[in-house]
C-alpha positions in Angstrom: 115.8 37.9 187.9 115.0 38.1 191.6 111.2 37.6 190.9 112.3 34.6 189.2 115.2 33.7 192.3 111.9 34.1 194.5 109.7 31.6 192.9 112.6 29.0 192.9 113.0 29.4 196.9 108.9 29.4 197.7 108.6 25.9 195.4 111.7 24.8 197.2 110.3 25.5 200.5 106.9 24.1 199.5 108.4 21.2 198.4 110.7 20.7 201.4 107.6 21.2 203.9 104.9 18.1 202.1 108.4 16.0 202.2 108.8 16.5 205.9 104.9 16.8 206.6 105.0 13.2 204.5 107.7 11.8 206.7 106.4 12.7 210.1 103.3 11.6 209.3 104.5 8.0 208.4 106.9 8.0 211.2 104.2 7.6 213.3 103.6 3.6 214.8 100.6 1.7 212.9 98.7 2.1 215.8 98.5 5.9 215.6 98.2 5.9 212.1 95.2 3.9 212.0 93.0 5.9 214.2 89.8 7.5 212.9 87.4 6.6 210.1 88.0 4.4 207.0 86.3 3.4 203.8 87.6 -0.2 203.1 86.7 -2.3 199.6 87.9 -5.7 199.7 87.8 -7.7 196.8 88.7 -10.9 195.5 85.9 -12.2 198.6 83.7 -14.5 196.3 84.0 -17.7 193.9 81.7 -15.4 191.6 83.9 -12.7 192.2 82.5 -10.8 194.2 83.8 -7.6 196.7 82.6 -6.0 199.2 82.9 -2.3 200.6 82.2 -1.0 204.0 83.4 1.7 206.7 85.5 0.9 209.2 86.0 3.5 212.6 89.2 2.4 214.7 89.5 3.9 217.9 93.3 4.3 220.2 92.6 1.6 222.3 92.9 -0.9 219.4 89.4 -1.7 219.3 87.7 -1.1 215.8 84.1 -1.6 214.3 83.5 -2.5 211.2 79.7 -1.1 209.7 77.3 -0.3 206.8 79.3 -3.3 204.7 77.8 -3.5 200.9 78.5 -6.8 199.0 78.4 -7.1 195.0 78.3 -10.3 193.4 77.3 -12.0 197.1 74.7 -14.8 195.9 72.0 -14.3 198.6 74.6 -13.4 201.4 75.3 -10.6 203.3 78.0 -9.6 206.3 76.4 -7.8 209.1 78.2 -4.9 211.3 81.4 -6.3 212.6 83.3 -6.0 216.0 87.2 -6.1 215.3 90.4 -5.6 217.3 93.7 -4.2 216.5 96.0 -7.7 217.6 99.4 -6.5 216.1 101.0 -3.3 214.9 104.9 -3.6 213.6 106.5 -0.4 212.3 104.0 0.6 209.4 102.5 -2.9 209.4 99.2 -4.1 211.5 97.0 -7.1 211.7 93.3 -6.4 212.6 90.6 -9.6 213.2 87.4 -8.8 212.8 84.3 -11.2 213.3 80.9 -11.0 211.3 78.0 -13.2 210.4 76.8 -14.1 207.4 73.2 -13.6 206.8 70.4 -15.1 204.3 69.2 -11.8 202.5 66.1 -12.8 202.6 65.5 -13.9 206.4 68.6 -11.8 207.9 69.0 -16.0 209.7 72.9 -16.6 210.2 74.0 -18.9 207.7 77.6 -18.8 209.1 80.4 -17.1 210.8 83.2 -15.4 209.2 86.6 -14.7 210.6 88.8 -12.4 208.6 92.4 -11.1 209.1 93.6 -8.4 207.7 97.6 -7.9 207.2 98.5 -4.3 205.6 100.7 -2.1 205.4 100.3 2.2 206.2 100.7 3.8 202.6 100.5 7.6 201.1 101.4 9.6 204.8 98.9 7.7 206.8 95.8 8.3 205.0 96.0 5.0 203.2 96.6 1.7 203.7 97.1 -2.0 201.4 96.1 -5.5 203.1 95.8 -9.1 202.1 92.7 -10.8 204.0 92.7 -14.5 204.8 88.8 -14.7 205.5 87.6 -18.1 207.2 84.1 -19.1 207.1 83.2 -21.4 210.0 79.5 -22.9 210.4 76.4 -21.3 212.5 72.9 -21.2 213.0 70.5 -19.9 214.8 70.4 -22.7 216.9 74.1 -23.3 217.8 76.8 -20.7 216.7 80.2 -21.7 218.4 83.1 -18.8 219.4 85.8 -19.3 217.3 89.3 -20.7 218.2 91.3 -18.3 216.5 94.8 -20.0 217.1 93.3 -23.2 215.9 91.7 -21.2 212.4 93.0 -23.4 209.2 93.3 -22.9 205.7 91.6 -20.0 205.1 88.2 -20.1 202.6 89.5 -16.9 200.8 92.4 -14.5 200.2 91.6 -10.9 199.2 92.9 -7.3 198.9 92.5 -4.9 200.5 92.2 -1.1 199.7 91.5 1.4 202.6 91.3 5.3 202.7 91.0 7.4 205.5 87.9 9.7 205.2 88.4 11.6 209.2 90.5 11.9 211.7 89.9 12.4 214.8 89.5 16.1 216.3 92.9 17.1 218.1 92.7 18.4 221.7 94.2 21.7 222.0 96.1 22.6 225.2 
């Protein structure tokens, strides 16, 4: 009976401490929450169908860089490593803009430029998060490649999904 009163009272107390563990880890702002080292599959990109996975590291000043991106299905194209900022964080939800080329396989030649915004939302206690992408795909070559007007953007080319899971965090300072 009391071994059986003292099982009841540890799963209690485990299940009280991932509840609270959860919570404050989610109560954190966005910002916070999205600091440290993510692996990010968007799909939904390409006519064809095609997706894309890649890793994205986002640092606590907002700024974020977006590397090592793998594209299935791409039809002769390819993004290269890709600068990105943090430009809004509400609650749980953030906005990230990230800016990339698209390159001829073949040549590695910029065959355009490709704005994408990601809108998501924190999930599972920070160490997930969900996003629709509106990716724009503006002209470029080698010869003239203009900076983008991002207030100014359009209709987006694309709308995708977004899945991203955090693989580190960053090491804690200890006082």
């Amino acid at each position: 009976m009391k071994r059986s009163i003292f099982k009841s009272c540890v799963a209690a107390l485990a299940l009280l401490t991932a509840t609270v563990s959860h919570a404050a880890d989610t109560a954190k702002p966005a910002m916070e929450q999205l600091v440290g080292t993510w692996f990010v599959e968007v799909t939904g990109v390409l006519p064809d169908g095609g997706a894309y996975q890649n890793l994205m590291n986002v640092n606590s000043d907002g700024t974020a860089d977006v590397v090592g991106g793998w594209m299935f299905g791409a039809g002769g194209l390819k993004f290269t490593d890709s600068p990105a900022s943090i430009t809004k964080t509400d609650g749980n939800g953030f906005e990230i803009r990230m800016f990339a080329f698209l390159a001829d396989v073949t040549t590695g030649a910029p065959k355009g430029l490709n704005v994408t915004v990601y809108r998501g939302e924190m999930q599972d206690g920070a160490e997930g998060f969900t996003a629709e992408a509106d990716l724009y795909y503006l002209p470029c070559t080698i010869e003239h490649c203009p900076a983008p007007n991002t207030a100014d953007l359009g209709t987006p080319a694309t709308v995708a999904q977004v899945v991203g899971s955090k693989i580190a965090s960053p090491v804690q300072a200890s006082h």
